[in-house]
N, C-alpha and C positions, 0 to 999 in steps of 0.2 A: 345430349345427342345433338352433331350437327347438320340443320336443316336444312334440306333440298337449297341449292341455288334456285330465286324467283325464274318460273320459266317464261318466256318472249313467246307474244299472242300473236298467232299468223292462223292462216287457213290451209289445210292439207295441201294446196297447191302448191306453197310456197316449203313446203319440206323438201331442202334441195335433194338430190340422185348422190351429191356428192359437194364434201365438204373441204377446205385446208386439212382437219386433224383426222381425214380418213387418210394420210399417205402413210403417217404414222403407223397408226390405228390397223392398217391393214396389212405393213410389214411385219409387226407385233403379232397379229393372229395367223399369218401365212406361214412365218416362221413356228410357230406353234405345231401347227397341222404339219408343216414342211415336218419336222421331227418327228412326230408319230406316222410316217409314211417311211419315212428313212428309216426308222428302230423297227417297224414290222418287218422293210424291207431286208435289212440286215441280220434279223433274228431269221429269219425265214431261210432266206441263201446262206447262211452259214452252217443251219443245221443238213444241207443240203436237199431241200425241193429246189425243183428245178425255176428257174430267172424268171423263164417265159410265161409259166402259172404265176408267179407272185407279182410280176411285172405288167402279163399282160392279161389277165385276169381279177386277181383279188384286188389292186390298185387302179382300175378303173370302174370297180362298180364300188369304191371305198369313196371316190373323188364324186362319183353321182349322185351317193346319199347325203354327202358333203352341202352339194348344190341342192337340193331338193330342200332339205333344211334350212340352209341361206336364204334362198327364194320364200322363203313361208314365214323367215323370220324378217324380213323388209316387209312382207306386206304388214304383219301384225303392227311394226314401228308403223306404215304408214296410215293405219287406221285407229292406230294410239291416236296422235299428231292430230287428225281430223276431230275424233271425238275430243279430244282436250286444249283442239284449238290452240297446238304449238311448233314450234319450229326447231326446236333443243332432243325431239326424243333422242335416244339413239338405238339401232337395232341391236337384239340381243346377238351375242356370236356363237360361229357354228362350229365341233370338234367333232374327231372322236372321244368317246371316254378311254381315257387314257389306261388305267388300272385292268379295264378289257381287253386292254392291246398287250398285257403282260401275264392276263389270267389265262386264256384262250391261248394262247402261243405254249404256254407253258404247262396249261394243265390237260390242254383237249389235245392241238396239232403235233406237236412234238412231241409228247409221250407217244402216240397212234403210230406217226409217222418211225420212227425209233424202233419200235416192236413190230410193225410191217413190212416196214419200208413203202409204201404204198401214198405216194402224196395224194394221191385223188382222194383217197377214204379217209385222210387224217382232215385234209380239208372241203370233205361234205359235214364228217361230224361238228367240226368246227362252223358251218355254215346253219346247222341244226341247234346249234347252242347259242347261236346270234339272233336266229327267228325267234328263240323264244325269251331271249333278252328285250326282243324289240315287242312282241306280245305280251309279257308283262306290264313293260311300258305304258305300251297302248291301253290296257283294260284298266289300270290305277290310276289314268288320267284322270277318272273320273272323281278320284278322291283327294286329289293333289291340292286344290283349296281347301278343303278341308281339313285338311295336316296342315297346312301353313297358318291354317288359324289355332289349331289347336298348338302347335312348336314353337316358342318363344322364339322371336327372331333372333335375340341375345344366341341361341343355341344354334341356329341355325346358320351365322354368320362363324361361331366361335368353329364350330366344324368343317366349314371350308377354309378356314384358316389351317387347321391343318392337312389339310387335301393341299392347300396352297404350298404351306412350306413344306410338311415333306412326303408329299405325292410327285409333285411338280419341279419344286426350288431345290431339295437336299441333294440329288445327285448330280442336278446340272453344276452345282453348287462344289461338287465333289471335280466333277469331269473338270473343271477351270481351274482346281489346283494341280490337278493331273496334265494340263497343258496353259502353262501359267504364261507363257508368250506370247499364245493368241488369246487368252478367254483376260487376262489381266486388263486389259486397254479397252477391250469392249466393256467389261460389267466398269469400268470407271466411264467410257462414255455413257452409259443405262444411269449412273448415279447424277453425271454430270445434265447429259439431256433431260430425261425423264423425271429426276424427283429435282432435280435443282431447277433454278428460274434464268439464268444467266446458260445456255447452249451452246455449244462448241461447232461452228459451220452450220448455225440457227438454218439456213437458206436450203440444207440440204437435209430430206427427211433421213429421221433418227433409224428409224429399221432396216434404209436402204443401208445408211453410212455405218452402221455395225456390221452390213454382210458385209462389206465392202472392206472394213478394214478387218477384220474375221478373216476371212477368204484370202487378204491378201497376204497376211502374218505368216498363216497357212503354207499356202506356197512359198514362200519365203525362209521358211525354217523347215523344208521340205518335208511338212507333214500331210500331205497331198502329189500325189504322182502323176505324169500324165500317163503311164501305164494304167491307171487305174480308171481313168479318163475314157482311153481307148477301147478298154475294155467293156464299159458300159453303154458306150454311142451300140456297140450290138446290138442289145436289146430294143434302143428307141425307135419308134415307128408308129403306126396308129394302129391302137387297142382300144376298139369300142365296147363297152360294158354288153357281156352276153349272158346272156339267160342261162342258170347253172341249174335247173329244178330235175334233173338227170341226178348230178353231182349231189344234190339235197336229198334227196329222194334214197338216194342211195347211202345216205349218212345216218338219215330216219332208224333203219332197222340196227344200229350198230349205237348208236349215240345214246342211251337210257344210261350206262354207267358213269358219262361224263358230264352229265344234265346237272347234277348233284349240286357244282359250283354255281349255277348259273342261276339259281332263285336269289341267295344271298347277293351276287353281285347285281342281281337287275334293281333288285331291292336299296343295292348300296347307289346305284345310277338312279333311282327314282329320290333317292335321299339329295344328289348331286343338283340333280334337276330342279331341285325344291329350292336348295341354297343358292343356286346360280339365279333362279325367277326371284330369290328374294334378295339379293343381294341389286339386284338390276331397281326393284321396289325401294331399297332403303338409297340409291342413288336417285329418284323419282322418276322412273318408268316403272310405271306399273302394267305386268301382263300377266294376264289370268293363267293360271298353271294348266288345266285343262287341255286348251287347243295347242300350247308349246308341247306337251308332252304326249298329245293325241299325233302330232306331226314326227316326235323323235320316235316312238314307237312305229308308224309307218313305213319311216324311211328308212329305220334300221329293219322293220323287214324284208321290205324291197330293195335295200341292198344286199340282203345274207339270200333272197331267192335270183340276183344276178350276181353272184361269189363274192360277197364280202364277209366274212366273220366279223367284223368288228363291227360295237352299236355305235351310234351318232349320239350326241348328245348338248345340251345347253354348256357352253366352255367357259373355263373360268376366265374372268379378266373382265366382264361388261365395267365397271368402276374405272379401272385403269383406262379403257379405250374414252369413256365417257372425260375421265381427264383432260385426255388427249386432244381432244374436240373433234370428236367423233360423231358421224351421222350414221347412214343407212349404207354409205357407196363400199367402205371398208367391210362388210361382211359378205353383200354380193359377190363384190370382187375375188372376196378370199373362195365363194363356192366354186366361180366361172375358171377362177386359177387353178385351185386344184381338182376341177373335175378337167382342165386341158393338162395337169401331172400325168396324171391317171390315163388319158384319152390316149397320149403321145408317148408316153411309154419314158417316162423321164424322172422317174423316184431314183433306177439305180444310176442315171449319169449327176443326178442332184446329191446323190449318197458320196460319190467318185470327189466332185467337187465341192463344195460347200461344206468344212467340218466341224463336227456337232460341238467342238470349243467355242465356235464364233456363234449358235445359238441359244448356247445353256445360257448366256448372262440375259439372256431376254426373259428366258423362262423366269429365273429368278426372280426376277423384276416382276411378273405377272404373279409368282406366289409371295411376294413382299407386300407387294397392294394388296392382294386380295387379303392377308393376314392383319394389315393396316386397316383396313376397314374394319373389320371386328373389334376391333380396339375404338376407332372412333366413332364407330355406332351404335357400340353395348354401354349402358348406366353406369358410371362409377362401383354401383354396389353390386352391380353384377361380373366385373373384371375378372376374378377367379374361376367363372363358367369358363372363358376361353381356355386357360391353361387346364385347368380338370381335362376338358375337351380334347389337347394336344396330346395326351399320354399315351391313346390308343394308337395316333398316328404313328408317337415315337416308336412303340413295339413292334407297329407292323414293318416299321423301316427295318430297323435294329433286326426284327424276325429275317427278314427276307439278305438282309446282311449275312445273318450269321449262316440259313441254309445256303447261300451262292458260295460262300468259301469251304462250306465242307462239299459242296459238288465241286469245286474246285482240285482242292486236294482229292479227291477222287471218293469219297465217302458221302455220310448224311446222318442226318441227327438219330436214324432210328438203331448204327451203327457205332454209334460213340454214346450216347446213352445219354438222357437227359440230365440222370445222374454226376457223371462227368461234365456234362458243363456247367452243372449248378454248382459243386465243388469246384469250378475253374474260376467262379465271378462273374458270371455271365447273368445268371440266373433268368436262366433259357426256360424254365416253367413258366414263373413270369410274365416273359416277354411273350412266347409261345400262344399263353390264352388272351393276356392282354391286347394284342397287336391280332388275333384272328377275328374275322368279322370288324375291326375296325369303324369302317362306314357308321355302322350301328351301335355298338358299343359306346363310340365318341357323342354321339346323338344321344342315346341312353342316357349315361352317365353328366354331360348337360344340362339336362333334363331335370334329373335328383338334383344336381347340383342348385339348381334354379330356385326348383320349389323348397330347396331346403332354406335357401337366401331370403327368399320370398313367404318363407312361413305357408306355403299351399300345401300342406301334410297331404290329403286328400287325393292332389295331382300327383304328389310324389309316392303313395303309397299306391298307386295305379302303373304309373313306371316300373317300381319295384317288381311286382307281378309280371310286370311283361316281360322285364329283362329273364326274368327268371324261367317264364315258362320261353322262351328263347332263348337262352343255351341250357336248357334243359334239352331240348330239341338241336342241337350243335350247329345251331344259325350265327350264334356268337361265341368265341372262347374255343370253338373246334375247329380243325382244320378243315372237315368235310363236316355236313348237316347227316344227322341222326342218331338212333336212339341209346342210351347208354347201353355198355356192354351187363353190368350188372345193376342192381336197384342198391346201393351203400356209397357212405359219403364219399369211400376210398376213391369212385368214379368221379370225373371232372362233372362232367353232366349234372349229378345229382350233386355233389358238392356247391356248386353257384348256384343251380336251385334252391337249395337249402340257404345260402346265401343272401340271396336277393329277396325270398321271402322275409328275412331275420328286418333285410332294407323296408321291405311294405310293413313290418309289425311295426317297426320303429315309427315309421312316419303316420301308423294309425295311431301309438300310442302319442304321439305330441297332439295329434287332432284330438283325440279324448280330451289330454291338460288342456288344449286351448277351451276348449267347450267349458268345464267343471272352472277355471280360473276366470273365463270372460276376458280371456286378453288380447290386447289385439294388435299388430307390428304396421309403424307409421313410419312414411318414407318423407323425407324432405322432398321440394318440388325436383330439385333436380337429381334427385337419389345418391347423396353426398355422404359420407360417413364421416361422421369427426369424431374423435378420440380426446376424449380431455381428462386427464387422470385416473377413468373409470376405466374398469375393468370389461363391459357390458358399453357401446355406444348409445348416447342418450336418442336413441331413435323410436325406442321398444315404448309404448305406453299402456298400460294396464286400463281398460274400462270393468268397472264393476257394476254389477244389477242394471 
């Protein structure tokens, strides 16, 4: 494991407002957020609600909770710095949860709005399923150190890795072969600036010089209009965040059918938030999970009661930005920016101009780090947790693949039969349970993986158990949460029940052998595994009586 760079002893006063590697640091995170304002924006106006609600409502109380969390997360960095008497912290940064931005859209607004037509009511119940995203939040704060002690950080990091790569990286990753003119020459300036040591126009920050030449490509290979330009200055003007508790209120009485989603994903966000606080810990900031997710809960509900559906949350990247030479100035900055998106009415003239080719390679870059760290912070002997860990991601990606193209061609999986795609190669059962619940599953399955590495039968046969009584309950492995249709294994429900218990006998029965054998599994100081013509690594050593 490699240890914290020594941190430089100053007094809280001396923690500057702003650093060199916050210009980076804060194009990096702007652009980040810039994208999930744009993809709401876009998704929203295309399904047809009207500009003026998504522009001048949902996107300035999206850009408040932005700030609200920015602001809470510099004070935290400035009172790290005091208490630990340094000058190096760096603030953690602020998003939305991304995954939110495509479950809500897709599972609450647009279906409502589709079958009403009615945007007001697609987007109360949508503002009804963000409160209680953000109340979730809020009430598990209080347990949130407490899972991070009991969840091997090896598991913890292995799992945002793949949140990283393909929550984050896979499809921007996609969009750049899809416009390889512009996104080509950016993700080689990302490779060049960012992971190499030799900089291309060192003098000119790296985030600014990717929009820059992004944008310019853009226009250049006329994939950007000024009709499209023109057409957005309409909406800009000042849209200050207003109290939607009418709009809420009114979502209340309609919203119980689409609440359903919203425990697994607050649960997958309070997963996120665990990995983001501990990912920032294994770069050495340390902050208490408690008061970060006592604030993301707040302010995602005091955004979803002035119209924002979408939660706020701990964003991925603190390692990359800390890289960077990152302080505190790059995460304010990024709240005060995009709470003036949102203010001035300028998500859809940024949508017009600025195109998501010349972003994706940044994103990339932010799910590359954060996958790189997993790797350089997990043991040697723990390596295989990461990938165990990636499989879920792969499914849900792969899943969410394979339903966009049959809503494409105009159908859906329930339509062509699970059957038929299992006979096509697809093997869409599969993928289907694998890739639902995700968040949790990849955490899960980490987990087993860990203590099975680690010889902790005990921990692992407590895993077991839960996994099992959770998708028994359709928190995992189901597309909606509840209860089987019938009690036999033919049922998925009961099938992986039955399953994951087979997992906890297993791992009691080795706790038995270890007990009646007296044996006991020893790790090298740096948990190294060597292989010298045995079968078994000479690590294992037997104590007897």
């Amino acid at each position: 494991m490699t240890a914290p760079a020594p941190a430089s002893v100053s007094t809280a006063g001396q923690l500057k407002w702003w650093k060199k590697g916050d210009i980076a640091a804060f194009f990096a995170l702007f652009t980040n957020n810039l994208t999930n304002i744009i993809t709401f924006t876009a998704l929203l106006t295309m399904a047809g609600l009207p500009v003026d609600m998504v522009v001048g409502r949902i996107a300035p109380a999206f850009g408040l909770a932005i700030l609200l969390t920015s602001s809470m997360y510099v004070w935290f960095a400035r009172r790290l710095a005091a208490k630990e008497g340094r000058d190096d912290v760096v603030a953690l940064p602020s998003g939305p949860s991304a995954p939110s931005i495509f479950t809500v859209t897709f599972l609450v607004i647009l279906p409502v709005y589709s079958t009403t037509q009615d945007a007001e009511l697609a987007v109360g119940i949508g503002l009804v399923w963000g409160f209680l995203e953000g109340l979730i939040l809020f009430v598990g704060s209080f347990f949130g150190d407490l899972l991070r002690r009991a969840v091997p950080r090896s598991v913890l990091l292995a799992c945002l890795a793949g949140l990283g790569l393909l929550l984050l990286a896979m499809n921007p990753m996609l969009q750049s072969f899809q416009f390889p003119v512009v996104a080509f020459v950016v993700l080689t300036l990302v490779l060049m600036n960012w992971f190499g040591r030799s900089p291309f126009l060192g003098k000119v920050p790296t985030g600014l010089l990717l929009l820059i030449v992004g944008t310019a490509a853009a226009w250049a290979f006329g994939l950007q209009t000024p009709e499209a330009v023109q057409a957005a200055l309409v909406h800009a003007g000042w849209h200050p965040p207003q109290v939607s508790i009418t709009n809420f209120i009114d979502g209340v009485a309609h919203a119980g059918p689409f609440l359903a989603s919203a425990v697994p994903l607050a649960l997958a966000n309070y997963v996120f938030d665990l990995e983001n606080i501990e990912a920032a810990e294994a770069a050495g900031d340390h902050y208490s999970a408690r008061p970060v997710m006592l604030v993301n809960g707040g302010a995602t509900m005091v955004g979803a009661l002035m119209g924002n559906p979408y939660p706020v949350t701990v964003y991925i990247g603190h390692t990359a930005y800390k890289e960077m030479g990152a302080g505190i100035g790059y995460t304010m900055l990024n709240g005060i920016t995009m709470f003036a998106v949102g203010l001035f009415g300028m998500s859809a003239l940024l949508l017009s101009v600025v195109p998501m080719a010349a972003i994706a390679p940044i994103l990339i870059y932010i799910g590359v780090v954060t996958a790189a760290q997993s790797v350089r912070e997990t043991p040697k002997v723990e390596l295989p947790v990461i990938f165990i860990a990636l499989f879920p991601w792969i499914a849900n990606w792969a899943n969410s693949l394979i339903n966009n193209t049959l809503k494409a061609a105009g159908t859906n999986t329930a339509e062509v039969g699970a059957d038929a795609l299992n006979h096509a190669g697809t093997y869409f059962a599969g993928i289907s349970t694998l890739g639902n619940g995700a968040p949790l599953s990849s955490l899960l399955w980490g987990m087993i993986a860990i203590f099975a590495i680690r010889n902790k039968p005990l921990q692992g046969a407590i895993i077991g158990a839960l996994a099992g009584v959770l998708s028994f309950f359709g928190v995992i492995h189901a597309h909606v949460p509840g209860l089987p249709e019938k009690f036999a294994l033919s049922d998925t429900h009961v099938m992986f029940l039955v399953a994951y218990l087979m997992v906890a006998v297993l791992f009691l029965a080795k706790w038995i052998q270890d007990r009646i054998t007296n044996e006991s599994v020893v790790f090298t100081a740096n948990d190294e595994i060597t292989l010298s013509n045995a079968v078994a690594p000479p690590l294992i050593q037997s104590s007897k009586g």
